[in-house]
PDB file with SEQRES, HELIX, SHEET and CRYST1 records, atoms N, CA, C and O in Angstrom:
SEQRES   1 A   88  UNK UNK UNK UNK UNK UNK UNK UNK UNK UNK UNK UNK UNK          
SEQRES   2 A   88  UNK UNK UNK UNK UNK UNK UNK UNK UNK UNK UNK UNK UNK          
SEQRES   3 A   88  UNK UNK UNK UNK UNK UNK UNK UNK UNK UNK UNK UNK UNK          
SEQRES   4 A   88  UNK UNK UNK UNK UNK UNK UNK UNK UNK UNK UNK UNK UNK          
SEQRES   5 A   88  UNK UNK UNK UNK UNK UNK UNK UNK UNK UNK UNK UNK UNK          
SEQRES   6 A   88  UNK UNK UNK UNK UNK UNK UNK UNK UNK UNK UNK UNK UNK          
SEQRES   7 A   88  UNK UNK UNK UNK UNK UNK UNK UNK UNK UNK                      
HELIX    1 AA1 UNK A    3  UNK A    6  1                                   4    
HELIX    2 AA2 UNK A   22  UNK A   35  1                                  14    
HELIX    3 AA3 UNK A   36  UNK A   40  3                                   5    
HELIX    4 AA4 UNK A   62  UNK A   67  1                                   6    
HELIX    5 AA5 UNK A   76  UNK A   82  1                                   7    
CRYST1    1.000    1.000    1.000  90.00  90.00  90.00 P 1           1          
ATOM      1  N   UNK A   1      94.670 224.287 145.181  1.00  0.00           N  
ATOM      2  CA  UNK A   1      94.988 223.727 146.478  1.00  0.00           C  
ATOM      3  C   UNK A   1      95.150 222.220 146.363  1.00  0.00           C  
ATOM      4  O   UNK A   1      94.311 221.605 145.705  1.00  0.00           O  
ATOM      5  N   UNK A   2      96.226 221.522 146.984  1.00  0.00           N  
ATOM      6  CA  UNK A   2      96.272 220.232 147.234  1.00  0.00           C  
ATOM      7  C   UNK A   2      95.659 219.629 148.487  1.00  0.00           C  
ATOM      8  O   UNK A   2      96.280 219.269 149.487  1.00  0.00           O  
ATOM      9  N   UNK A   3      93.948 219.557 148.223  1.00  0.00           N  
ATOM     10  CA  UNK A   3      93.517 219.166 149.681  1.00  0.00           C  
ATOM     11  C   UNK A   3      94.176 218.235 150.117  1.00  0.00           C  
ATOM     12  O   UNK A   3      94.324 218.567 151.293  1.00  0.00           O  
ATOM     13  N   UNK A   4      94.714 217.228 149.977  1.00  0.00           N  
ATOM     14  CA  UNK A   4      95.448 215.794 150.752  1.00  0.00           C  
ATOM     15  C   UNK A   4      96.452 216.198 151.493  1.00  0.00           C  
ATOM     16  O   UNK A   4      96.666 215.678 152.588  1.00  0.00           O  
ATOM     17  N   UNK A   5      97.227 217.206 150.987  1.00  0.00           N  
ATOM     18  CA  UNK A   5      98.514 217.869 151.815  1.00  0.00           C  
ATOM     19  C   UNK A   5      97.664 219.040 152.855  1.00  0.00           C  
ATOM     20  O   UNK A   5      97.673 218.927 154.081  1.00  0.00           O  
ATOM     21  N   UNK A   6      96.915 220.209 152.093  1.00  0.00           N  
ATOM     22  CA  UNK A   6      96.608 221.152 152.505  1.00  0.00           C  
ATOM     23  C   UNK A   6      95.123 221.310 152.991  1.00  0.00           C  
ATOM     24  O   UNK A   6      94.689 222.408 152.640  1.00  0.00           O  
ATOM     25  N   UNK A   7      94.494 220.799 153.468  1.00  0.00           N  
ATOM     26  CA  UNK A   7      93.008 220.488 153.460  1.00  0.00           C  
ATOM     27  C   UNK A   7      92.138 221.936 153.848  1.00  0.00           C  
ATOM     28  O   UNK A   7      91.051 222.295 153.397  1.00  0.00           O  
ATOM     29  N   UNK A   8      92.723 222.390 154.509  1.00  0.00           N  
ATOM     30  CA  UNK A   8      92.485 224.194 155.012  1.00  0.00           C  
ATOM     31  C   UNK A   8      92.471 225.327 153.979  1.00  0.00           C  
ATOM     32  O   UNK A   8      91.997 226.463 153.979  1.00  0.00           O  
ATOM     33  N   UNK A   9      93.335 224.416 152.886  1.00  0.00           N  
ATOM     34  CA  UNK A   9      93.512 225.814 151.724  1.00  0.00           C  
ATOM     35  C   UNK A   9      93.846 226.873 152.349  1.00  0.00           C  
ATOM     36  O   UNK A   9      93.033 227.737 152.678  1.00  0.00           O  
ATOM     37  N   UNK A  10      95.216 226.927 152.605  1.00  0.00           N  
ATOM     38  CA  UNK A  10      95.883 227.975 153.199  1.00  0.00           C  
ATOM     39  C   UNK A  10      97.006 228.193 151.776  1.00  0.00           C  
ATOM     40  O   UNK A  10      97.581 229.259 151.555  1.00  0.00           O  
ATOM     41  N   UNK A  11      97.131 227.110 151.030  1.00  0.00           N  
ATOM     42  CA  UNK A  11      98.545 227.753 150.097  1.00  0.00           C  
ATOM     43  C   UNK A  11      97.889 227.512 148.602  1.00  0.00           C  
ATOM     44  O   UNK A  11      97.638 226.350 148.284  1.00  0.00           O  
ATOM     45  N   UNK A  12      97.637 228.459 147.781  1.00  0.00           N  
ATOM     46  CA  UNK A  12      97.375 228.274 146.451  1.00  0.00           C  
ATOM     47  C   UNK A  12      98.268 227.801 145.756  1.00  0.00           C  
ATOM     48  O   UNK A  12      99.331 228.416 145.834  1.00  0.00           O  
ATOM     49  N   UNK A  13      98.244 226.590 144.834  1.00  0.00           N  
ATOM     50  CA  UNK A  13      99.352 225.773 144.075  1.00  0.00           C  
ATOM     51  C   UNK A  13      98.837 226.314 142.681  1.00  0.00           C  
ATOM     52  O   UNK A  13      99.385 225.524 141.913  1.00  0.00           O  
ATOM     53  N   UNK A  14      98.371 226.877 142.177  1.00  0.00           N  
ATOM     54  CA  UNK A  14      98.080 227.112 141.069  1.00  0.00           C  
ATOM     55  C   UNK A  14      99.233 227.871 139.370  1.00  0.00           C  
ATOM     56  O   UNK A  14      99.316 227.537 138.188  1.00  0.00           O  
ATOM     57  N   UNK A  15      99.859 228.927 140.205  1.00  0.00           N  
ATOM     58  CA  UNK A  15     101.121 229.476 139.857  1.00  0.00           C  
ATOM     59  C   UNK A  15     102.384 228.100 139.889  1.00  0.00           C  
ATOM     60  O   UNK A  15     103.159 227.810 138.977  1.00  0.00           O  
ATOM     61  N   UNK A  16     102.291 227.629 140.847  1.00  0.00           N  
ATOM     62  CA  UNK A  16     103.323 226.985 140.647  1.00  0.00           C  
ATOM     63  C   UNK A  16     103.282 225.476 139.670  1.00  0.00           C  
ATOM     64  O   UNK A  16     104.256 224.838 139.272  1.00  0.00           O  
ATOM     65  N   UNK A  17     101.864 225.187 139.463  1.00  0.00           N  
ATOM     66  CA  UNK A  17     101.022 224.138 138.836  1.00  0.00           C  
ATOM     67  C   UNK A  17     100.254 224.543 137.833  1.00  0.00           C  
ATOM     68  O   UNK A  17      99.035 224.678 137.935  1.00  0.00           O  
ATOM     69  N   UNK A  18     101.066 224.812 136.564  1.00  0.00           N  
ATOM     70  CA  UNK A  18     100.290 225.640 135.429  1.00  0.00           C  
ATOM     71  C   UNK A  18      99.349 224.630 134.707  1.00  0.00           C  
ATOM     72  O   UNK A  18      98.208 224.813 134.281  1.00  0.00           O  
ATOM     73  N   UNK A  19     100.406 223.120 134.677  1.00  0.00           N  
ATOM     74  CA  UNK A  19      99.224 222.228 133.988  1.00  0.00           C  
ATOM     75  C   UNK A  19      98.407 221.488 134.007  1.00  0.00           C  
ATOM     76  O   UNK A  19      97.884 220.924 133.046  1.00  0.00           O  
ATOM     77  N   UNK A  20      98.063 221.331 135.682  1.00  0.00           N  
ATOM     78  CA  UNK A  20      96.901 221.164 136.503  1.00  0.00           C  
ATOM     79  C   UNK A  20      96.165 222.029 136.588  1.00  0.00           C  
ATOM     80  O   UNK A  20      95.084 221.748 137.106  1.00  0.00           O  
ATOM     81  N   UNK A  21      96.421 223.668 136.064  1.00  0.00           N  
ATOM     82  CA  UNK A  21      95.430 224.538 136.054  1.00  0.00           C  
ATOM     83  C   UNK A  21      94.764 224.508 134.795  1.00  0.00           C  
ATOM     84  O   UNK A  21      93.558 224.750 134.844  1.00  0.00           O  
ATOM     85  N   UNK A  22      95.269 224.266 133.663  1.00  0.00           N  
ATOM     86  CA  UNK A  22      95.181 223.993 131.982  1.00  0.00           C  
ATOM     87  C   UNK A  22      94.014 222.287 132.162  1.00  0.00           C  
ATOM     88  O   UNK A  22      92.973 222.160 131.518  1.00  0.00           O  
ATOM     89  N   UNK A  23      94.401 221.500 132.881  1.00  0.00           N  
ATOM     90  CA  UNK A  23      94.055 220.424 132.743  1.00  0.00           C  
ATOM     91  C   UNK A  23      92.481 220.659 133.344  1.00  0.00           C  
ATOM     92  O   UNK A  23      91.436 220.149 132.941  1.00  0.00           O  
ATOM     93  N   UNK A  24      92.696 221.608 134.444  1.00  0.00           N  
ATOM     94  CA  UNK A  24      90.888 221.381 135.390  1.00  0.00           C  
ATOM     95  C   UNK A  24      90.276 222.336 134.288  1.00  0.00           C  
ATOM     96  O   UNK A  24      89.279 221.955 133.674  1.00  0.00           O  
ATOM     97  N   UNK A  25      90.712 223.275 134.085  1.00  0.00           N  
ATOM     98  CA  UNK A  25      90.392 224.452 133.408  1.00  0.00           C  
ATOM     99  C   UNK A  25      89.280 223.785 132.175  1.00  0.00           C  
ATOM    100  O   UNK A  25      88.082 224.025 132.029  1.00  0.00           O  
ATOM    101  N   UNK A  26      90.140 222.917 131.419  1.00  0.00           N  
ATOM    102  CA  UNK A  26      89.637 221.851 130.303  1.00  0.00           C  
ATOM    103  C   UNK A  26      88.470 221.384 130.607  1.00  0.00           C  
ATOM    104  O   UNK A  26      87.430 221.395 129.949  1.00  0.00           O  
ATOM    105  N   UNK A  27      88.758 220.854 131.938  1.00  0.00           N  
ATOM    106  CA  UNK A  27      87.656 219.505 132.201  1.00  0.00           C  
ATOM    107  C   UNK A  27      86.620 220.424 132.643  1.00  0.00           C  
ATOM    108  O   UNK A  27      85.581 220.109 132.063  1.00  0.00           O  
ATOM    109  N   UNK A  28      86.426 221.496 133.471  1.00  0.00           N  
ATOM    110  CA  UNK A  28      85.695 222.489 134.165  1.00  0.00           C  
ATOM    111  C   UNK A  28      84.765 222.960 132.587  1.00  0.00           C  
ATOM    112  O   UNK A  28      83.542 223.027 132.715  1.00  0.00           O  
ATOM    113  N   UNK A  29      85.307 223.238 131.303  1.00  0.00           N  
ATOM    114  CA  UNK A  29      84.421 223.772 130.693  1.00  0.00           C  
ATOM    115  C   UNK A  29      84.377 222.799 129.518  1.00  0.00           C  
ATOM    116  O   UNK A  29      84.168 223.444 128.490  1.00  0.00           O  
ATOM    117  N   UNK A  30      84.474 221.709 129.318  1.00  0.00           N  
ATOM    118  CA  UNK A  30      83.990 220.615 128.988  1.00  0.00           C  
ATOM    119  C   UNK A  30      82.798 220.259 129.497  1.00  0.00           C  
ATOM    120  O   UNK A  30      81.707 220.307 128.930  1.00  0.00           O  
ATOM    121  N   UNK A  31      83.100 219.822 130.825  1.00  0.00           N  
ATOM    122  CA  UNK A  31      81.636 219.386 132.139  1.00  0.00           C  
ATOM    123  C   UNK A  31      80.690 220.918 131.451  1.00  0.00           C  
ATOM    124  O   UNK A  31      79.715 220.686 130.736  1.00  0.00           O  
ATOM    125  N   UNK A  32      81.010 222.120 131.690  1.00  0.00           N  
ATOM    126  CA  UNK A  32      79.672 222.869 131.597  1.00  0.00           C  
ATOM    127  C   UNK A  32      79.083 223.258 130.015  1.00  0.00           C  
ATOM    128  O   UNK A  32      78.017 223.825 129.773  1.00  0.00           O  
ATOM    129  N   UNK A  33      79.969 222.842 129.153  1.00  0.00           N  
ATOM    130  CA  UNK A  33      79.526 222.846 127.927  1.00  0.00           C  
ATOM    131  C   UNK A  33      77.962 221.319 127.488  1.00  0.00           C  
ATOM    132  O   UNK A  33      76.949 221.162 126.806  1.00  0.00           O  
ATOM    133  N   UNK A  34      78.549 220.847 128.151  1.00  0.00           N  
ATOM    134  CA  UNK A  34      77.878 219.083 128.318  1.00  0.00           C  
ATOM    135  C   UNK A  34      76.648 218.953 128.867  1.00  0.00           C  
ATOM    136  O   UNK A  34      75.795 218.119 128.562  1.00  0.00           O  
ATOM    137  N   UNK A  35      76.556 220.146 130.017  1.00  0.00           N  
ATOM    138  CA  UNK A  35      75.360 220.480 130.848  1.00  0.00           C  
ATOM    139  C   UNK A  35      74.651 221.863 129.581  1.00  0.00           C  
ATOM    140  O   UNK A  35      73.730 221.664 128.788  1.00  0.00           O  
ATOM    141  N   UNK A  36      75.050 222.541 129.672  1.00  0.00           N  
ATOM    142  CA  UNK A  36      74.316 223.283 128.408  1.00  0.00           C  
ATOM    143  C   UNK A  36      73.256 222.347 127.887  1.00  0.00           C  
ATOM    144  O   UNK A  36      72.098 222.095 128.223  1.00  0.00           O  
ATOM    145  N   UNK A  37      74.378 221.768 126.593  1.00  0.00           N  
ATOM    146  CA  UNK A  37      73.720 220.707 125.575  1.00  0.00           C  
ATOM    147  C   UNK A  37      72.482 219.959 126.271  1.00  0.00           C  
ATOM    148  O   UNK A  37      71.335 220.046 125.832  1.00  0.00           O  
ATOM    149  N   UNK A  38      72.860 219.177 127.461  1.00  0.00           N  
ATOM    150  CA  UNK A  38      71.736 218.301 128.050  1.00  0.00           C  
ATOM    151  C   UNK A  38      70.646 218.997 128.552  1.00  0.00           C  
ATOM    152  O   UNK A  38      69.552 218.438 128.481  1.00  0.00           O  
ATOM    153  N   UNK A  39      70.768 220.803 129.359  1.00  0.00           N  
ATOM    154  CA  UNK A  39      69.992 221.090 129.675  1.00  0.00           C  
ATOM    155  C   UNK A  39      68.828 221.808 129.136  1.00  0.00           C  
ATOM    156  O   UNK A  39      67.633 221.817 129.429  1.00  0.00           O  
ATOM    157  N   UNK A  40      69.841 222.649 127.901  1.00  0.00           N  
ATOM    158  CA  UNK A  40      69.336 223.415 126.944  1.00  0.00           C  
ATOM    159  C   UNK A  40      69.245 225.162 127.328  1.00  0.00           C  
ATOM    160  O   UNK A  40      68.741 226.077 126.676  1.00  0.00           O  
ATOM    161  N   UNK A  41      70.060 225.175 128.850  1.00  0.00           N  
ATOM    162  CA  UNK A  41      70.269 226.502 129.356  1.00  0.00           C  
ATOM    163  C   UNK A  41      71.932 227.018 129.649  1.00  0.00           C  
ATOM    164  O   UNK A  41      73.015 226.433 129.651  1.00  0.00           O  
ATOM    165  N   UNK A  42      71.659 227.885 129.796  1.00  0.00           N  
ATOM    166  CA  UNK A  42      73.165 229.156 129.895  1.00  0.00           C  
ATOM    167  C   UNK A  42      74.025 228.127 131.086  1.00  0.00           C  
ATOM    168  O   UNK A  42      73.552 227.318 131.884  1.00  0.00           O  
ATOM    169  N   UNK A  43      75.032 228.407 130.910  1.00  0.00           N  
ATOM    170  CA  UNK A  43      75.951 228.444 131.902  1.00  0.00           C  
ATOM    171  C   UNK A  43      75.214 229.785 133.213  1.00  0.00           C  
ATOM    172  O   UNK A  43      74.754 230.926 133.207  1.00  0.00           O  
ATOM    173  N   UNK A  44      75.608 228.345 134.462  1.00  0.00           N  
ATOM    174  CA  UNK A  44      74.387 229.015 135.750  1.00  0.00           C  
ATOM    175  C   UNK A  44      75.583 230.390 135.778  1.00  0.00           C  
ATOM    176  O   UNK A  44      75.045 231.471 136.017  1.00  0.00           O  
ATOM    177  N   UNK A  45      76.867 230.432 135.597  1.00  0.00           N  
ATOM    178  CA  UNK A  45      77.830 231.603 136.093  1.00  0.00           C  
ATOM    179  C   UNK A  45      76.914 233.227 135.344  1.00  0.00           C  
ATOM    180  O   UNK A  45      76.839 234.391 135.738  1.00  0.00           O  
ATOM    181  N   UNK A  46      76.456 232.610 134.338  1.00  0.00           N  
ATOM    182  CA  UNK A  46      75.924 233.872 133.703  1.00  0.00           C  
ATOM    183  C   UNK A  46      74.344 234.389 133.516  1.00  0.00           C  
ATOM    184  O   UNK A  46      73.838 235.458 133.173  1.00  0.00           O  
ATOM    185  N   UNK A  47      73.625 232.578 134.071  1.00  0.00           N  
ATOM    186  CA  UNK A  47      72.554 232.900 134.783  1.00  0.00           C  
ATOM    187  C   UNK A  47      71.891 231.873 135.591  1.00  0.00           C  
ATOM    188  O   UNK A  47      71.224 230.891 135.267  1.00  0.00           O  
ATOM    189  N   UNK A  48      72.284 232.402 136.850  1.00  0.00           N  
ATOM    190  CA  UNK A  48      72.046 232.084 137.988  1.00  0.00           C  
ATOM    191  C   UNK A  48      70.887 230.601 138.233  1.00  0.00           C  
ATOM    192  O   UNK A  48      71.224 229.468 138.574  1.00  0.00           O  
ATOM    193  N   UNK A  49      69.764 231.007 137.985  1.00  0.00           N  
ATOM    194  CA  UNK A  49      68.224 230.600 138.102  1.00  0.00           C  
ATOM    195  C   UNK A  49      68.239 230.047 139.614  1.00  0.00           C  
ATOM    196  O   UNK A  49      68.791 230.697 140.502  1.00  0.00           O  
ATOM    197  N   UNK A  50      67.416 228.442 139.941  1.00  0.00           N  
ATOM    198  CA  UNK A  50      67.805 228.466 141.011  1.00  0.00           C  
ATOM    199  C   UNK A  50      68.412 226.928 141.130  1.00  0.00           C  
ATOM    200  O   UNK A  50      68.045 225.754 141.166  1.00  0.00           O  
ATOM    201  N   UNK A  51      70.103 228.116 141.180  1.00  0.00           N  
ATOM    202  CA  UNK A  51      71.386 226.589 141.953  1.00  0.00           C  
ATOM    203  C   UNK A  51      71.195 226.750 143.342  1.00  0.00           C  
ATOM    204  O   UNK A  51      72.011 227.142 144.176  1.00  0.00           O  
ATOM    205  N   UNK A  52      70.150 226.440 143.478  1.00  0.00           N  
ATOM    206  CA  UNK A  52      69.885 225.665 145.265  1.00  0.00           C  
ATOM    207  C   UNK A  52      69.906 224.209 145.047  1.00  0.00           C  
ATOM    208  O   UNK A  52      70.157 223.519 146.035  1.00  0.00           O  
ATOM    209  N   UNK A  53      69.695 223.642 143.961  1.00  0.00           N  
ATOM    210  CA  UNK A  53      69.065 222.104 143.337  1.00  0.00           C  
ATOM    211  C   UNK A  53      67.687 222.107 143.299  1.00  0.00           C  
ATOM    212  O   UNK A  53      67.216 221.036 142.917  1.00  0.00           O  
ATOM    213  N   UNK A  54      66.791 223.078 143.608  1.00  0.00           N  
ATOM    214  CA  UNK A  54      65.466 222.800 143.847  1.00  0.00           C  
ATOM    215  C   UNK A  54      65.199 223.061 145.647  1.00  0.00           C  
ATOM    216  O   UNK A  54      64.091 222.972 146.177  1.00  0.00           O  
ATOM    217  N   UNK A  55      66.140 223.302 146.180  1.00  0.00           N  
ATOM    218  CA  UNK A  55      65.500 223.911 147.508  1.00  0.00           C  
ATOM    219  C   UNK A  55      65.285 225.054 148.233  1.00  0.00           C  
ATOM    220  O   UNK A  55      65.565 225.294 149.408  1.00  0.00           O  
ATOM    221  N   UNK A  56      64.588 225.944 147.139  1.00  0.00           N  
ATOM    222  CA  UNK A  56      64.619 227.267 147.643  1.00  0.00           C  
ATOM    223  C   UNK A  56      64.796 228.247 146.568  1.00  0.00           C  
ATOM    224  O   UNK A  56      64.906 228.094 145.352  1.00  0.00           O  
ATOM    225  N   UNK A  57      64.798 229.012 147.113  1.00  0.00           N  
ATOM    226  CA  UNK A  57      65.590 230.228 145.902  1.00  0.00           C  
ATOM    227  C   UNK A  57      66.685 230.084 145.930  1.00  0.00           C  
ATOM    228  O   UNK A  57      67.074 229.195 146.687  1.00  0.00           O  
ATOM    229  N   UNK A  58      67.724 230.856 145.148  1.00  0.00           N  
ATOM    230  CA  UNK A  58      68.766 230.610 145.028  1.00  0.00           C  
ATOM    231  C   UNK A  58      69.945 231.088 145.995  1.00  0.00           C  
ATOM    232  O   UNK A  58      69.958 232.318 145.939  1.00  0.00           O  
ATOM    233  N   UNK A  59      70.624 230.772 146.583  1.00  0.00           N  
ATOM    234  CA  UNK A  59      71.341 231.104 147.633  1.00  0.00           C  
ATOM    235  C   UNK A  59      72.126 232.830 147.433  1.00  0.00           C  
ATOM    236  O   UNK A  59      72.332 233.487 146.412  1.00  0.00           O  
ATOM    237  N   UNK A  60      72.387 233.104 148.770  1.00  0.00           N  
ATOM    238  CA  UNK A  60      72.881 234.734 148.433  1.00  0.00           C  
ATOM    239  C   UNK A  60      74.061 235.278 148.474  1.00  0.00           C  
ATOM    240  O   UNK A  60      74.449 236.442 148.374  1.00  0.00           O  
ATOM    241  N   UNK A  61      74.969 233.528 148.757  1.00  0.00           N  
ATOM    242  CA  UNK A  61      76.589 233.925 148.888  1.00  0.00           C  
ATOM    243  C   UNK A  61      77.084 232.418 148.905  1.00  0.00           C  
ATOM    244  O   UNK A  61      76.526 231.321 148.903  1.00  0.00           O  
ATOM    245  N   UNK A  62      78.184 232.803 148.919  1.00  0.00           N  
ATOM    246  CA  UNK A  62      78.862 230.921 148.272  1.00  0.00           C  
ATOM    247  C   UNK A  62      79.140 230.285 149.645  1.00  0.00           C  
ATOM    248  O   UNK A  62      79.401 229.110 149.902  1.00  0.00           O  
ATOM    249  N   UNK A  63      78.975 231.739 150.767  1.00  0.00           N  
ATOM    250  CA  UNK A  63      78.641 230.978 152.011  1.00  0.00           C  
ATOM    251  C   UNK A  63      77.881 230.198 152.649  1.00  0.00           C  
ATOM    252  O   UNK A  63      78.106 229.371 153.532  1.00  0.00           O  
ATOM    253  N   UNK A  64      76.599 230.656 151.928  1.00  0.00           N  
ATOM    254  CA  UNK A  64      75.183 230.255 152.411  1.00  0.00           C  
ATOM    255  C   UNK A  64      75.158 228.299 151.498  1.00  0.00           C  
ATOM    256  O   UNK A  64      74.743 227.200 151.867  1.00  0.00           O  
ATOM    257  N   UNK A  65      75.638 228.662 150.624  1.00  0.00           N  
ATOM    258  CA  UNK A  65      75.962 227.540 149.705  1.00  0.00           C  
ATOM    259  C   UNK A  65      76.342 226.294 150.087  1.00  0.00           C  
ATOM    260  O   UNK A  65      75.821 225.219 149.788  1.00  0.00           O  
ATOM    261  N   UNK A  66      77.454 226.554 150.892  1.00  0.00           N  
ATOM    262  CA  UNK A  66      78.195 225.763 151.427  1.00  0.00           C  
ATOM    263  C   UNK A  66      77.520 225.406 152.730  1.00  0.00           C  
ATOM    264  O   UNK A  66      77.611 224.241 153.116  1.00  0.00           O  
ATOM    265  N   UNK A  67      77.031 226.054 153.253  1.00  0.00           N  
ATOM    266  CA  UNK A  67      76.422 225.648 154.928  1.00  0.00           C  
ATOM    267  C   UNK A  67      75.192 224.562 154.602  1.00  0.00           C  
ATOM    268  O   UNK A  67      74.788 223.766 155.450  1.00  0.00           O  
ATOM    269  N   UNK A  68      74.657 224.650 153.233  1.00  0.00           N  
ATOM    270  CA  UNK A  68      73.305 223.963 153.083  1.00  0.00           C  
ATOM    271  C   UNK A  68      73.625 222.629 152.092  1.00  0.00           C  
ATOM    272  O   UNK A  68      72.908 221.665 151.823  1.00  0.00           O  
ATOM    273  N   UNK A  69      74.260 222.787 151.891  1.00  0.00           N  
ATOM    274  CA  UNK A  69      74.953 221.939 150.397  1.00  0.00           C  
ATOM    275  C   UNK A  69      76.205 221.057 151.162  1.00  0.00           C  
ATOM    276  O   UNK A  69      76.813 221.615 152.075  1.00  0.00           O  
ATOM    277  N   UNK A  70      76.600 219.545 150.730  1.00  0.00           N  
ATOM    278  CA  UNK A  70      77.965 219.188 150.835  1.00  0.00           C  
ATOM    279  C   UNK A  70      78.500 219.465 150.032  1.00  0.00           C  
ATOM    280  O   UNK A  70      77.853 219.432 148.986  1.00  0.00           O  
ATOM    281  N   UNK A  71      79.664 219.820 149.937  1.00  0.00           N  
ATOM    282  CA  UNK A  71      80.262 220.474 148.962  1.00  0.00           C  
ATOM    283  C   UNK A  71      81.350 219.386 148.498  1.00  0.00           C  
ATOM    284  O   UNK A  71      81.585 219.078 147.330  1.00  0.00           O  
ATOM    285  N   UNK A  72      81.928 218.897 149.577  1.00  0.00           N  
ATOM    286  CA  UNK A  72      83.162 217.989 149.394  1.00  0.00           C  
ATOM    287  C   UNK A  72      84.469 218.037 150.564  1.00  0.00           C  
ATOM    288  O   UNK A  72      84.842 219.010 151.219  1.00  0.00           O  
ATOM    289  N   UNK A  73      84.774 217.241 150.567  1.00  0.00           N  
ATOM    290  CA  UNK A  73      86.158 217.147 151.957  1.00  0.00           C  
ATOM    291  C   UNK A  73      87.551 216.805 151.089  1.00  0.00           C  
ATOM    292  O   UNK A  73      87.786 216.862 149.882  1.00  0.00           O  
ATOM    293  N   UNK A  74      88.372 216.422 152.246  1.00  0.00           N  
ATOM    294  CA  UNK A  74      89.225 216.132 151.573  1.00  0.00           C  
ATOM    295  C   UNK A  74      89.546 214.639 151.541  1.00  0.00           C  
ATOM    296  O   UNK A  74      90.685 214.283 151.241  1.00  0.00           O  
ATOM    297  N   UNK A  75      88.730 213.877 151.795  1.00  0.00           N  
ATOM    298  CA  UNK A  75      88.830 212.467 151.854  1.00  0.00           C  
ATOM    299  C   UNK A  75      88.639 212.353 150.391  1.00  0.00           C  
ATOM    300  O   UNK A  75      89.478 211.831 149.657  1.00  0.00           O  
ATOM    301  N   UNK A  76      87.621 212.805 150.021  1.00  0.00           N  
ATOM    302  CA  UNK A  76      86.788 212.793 148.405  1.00  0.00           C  
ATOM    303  C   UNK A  76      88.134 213.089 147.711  1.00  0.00           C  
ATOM    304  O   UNK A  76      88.647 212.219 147.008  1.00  0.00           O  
ATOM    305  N   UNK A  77      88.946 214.752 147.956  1.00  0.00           N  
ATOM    306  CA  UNK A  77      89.606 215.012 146.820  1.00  0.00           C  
ATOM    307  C   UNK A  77      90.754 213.925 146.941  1.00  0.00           C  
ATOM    308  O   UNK A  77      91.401 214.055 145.902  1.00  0.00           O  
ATOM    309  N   UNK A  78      91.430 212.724 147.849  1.00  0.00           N  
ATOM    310  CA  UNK A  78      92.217 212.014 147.869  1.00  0.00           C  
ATOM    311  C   UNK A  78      91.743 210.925 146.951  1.00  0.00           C  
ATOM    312  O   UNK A  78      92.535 210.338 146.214  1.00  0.00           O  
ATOM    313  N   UNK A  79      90.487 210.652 146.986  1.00  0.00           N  
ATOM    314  CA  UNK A  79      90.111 209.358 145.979  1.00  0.00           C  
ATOM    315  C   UNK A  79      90.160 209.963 144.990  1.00  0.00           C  
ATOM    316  O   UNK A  79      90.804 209.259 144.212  1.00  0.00           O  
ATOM    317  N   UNK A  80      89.737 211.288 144.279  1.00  0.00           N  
ATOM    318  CA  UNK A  80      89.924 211.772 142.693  1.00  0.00           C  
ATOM    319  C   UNK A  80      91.297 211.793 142.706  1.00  0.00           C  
ATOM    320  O   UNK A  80      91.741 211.506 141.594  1.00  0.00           O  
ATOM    321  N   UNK A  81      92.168 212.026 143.550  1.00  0.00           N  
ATOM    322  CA  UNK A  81      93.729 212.137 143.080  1.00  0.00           C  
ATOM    323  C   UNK A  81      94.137 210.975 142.980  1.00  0.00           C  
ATOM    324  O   UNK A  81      94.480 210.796 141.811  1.00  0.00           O  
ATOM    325  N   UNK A  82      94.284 210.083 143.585  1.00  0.00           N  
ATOM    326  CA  UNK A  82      94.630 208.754 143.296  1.00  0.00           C  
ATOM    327  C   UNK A  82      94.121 208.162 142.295  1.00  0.00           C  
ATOM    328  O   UNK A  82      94.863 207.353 141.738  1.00  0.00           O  
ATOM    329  N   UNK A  83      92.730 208.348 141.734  1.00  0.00           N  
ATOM    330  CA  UNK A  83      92.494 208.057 140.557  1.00  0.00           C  
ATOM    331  C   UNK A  83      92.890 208.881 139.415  1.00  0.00           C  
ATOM    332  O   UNK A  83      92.508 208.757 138.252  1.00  0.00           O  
ATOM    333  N   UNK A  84      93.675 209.704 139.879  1.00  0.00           N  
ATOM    334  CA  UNK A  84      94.041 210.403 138.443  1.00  0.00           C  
ATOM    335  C   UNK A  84      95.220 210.092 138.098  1.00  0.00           C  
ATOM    336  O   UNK A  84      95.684 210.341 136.986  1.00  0.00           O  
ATOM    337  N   UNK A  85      96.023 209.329 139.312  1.00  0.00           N  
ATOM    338  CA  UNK A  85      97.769 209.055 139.355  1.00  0.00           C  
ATOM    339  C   UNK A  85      97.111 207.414 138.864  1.00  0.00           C  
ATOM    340  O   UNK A  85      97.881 206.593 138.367  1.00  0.00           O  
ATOM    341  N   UNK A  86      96.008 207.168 139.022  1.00  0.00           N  
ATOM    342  CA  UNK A  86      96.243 205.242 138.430  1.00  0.00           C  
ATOM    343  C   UNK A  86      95.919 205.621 136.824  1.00  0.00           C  
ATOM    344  O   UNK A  86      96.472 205.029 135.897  1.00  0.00           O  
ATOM    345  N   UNK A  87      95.163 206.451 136.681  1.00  0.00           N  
ATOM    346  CA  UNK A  87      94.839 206.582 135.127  1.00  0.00           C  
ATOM    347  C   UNK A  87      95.536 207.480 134.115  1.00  0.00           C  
ATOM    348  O   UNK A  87      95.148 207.918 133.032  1.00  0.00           O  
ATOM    349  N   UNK A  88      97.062 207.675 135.004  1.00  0.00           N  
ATOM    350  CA  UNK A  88      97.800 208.180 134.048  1.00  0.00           C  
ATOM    351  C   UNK A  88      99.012 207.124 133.842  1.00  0.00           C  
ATOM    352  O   UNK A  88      99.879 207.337 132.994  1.00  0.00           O  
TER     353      UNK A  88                                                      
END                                                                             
């Protein structure tokens, strides 16, 4: 999704944006390879423990997640995009 255009995520750009999918894809398991190493545990996708951050048990849907957690807007994803168009 292009939150700056699409902020609702109504249109998946992904198909049509193969090397922005290759590129997050990279950085997505880079970042969790990095957390491994530092943490000395699994990737949370394969075990869970508790991604609340420490408040609670661990949540019971990516809904509940989101209602308790900021997750991010689209103001945020406009400053990572613009910084990705100055640092290229």
């Amino acid at each position: 999704y292009n939150l700056v255009e699409d902020p609702l995520e109504t249109n998946n750009v992904a198909e049509s944006e193969p090397d922005v999918v290759e590129m997050l894809r990279g950085r997505m398991q880079r970042f969790i390879a990095q957390r491994e190493q530092e943490t000395g545990r699994e990737n949370p996708i394969y075990n869970p423990g508790d991604w609340s951050g420490g408040k609670g048990a661990p949540f019971s849907s990516s809904d509940e997640a989101y209602e308790k957690l900021f997750i991010g807007d689209a103001r945020q994803a406009q400053k990572l995009q613009a910084k990705e168009a100055k640092d290229e």
